[in-house]
C-alpha positions in Angstrom: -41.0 -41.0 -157.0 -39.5 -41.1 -160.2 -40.1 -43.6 -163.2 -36.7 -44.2 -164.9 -36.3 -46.6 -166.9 -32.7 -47.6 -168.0 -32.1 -48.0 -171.4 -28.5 -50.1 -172.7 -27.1 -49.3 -175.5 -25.3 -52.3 -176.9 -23.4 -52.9 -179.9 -21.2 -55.7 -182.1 -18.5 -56.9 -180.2 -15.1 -56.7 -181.2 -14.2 -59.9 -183.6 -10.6 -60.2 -183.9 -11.3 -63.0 -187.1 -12.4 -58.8 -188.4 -10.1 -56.1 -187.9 -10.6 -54.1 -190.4 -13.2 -51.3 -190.6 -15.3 -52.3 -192.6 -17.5 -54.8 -191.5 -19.3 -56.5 -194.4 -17.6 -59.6 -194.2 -18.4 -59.8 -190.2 -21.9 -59.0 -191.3 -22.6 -61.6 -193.5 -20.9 -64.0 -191.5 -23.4 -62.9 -188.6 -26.4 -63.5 -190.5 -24.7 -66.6 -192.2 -24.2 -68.3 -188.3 -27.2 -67.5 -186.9 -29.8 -69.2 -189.4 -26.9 -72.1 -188.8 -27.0 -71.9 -185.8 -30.9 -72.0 -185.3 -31.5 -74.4 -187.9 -29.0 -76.3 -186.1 -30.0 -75.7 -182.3 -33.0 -73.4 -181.9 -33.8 -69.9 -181.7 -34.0 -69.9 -178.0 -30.6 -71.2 -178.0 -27.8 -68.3 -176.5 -25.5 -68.0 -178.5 -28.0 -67.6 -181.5 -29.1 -65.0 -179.8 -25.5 -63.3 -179.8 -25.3 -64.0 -183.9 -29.0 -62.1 -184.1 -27.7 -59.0 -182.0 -24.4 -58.5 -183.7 -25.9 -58.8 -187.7 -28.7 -56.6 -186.1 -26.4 -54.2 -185.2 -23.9 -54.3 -187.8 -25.8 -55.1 -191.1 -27.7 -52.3 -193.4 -31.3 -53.4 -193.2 -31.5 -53.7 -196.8 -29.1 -56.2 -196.8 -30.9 -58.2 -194.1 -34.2 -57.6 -195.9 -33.0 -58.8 -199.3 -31.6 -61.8 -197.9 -34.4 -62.9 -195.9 -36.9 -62.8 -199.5 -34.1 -64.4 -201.0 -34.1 -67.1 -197.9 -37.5 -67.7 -197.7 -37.4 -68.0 -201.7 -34.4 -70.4 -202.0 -32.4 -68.2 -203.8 -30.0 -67.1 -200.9 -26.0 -67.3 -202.8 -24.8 -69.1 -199.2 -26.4 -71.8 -197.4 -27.4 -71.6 -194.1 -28.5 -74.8 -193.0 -25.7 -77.2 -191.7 
């Protein structure tokens, strides 16, 4: 008996409001609507969930780590609360 476990591999879905390649813009805007988004509704909420994943996938980490300090500082250039 074999243990396999199946592993998906997901990714950003296409965003027509985004056709170009690069993908800044659709990054921020990720990260932008889903702390709208929970703020608004709740992180179990699923389409949340769908911001997280794509910003996740998309962003540079460095990005995402810079502006979480500068949200939990208050310094964030773009609000995110609605």
């Amino acid at each position: 008996m074999s243990d396999t476990v199946e592993i998906k591999i997901e990714t950003a879905p296409f965003d027509a409001r985004f056709p170009n390649t690069n993908q800044s813009k659709h990054c921020w805007q990720s990260y932008s609507d889903y702390y709208k988004c929970i703020n608004a509704r709740g992180e179990e909420f699923t389409p949340c969930k769908e911001f997280k994943k794509v910003f996740q996938s998309i962003c540079p980490s460095e990005w995402v780590s810079k502006w979480d300090e500068q949200r939990e500082e208050g310094t964030l250039p773009f609000k995110v609360t609605v």
